[in-house]
C-alpha positions in Angstrom: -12.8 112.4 180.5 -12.4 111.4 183.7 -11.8 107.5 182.6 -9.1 108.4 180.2 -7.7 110.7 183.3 -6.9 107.9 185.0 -6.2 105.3 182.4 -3.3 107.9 181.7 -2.7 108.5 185.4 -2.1 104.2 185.9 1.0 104.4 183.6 4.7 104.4 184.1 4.8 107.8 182.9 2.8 109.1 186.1 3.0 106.5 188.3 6.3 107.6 190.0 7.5 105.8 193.2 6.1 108.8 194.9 2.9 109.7 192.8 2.4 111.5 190.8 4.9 113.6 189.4 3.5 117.0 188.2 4.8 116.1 184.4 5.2 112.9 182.5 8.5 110.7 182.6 8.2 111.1 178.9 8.3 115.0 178.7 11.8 116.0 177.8 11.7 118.9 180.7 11.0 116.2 183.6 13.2 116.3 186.5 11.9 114.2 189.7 13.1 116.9 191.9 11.7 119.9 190.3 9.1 121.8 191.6 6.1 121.9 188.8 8.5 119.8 186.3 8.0 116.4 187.8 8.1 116.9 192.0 5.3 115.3 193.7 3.2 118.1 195.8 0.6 116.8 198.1 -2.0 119.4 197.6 -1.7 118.4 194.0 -2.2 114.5 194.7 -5.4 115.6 197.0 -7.2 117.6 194.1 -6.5 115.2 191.6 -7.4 111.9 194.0 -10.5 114.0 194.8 -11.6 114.0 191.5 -11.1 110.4 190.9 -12.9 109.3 193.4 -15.5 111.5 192.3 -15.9 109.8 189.3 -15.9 106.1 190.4 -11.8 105.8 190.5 -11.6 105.0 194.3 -8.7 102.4 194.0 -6.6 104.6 191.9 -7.2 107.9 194.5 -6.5 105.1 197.0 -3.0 104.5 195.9 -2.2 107.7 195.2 -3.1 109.1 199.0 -2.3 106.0 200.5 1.6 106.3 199.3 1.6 110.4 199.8 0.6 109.9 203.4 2.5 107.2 204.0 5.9 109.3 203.2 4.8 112.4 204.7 4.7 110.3 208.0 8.1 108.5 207.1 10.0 112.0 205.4 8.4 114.6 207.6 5.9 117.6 206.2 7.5 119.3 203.1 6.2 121.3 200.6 6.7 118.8 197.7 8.9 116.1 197.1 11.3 114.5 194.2 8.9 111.7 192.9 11.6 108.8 192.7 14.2 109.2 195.6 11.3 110.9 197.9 13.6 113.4 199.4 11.9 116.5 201.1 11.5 119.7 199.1 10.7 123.3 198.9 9.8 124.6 202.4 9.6 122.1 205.3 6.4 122.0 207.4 4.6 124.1 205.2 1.0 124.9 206.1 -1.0 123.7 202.8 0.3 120.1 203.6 -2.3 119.5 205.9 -4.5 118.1 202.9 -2.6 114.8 204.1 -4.7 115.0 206.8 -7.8 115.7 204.8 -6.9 113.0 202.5 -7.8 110.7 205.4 -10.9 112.5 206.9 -12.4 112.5 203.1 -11.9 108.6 203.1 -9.5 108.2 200.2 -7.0 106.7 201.6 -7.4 103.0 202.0 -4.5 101.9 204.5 -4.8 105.3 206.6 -7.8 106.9 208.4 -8.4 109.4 210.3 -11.4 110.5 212.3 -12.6 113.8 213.9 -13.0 112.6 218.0 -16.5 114.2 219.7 -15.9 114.8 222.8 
């Protein structure tokens, strides 16, 4: 399941400038800058690129969180954002966003890493 997850996942339908949108391009109800219609939500993109890596997917979870944290630190903590322009939306620095961080301390990004610092 899991290699048709992201066999589906690599297409145009999903792959949104801003991955992933929460429904396919193809699905007559999709709107980039709606919520659970085809926005791109962070905690979202961290259970799914989770997954993936969990089952051998690691450059696919890589681009995924790569490109997420990479606009969070361009656009600014937001709740979700529209999956093609990238604009900001739903409540601004909302709390469950931190998974951007956690994207980085469980190693799936590939371009951004974070570390915990002992002191």
């Amino acid at each position: 399941m899991a290699k048709r997850m992201a066999e589906v996942l690599n297409t145009s339908d999903w792959q949104t400038p801003l991955p992933l949108s929460t429904v396919s391009r193809s699905d007559g109800r999709w709107r980039s800058d709606h919520g659970f219609r085809g926005g791109a939500w962070p905690a979202i993109n961290y259970s799914i690129a989770s997954g993936l890596a969990a089952y051998g997917h690691r450059d696919l979870a890589a681009d995924i969180t790569d490109k997420m944290v990479a606009h969070v630190i361009r656009q600014g903590i937001s709740e979700y954002y529209d999956s093609i322009s990238g604009k900001p939306l739903g409540v601004r620095n909302n709390g469950m966003v931190c998974v951007i961080l956690t994207m980085m301390l469980d190693g799936l990004c590939r371009k951004h890493s974070l570390e915990v610092r002992k002191t």
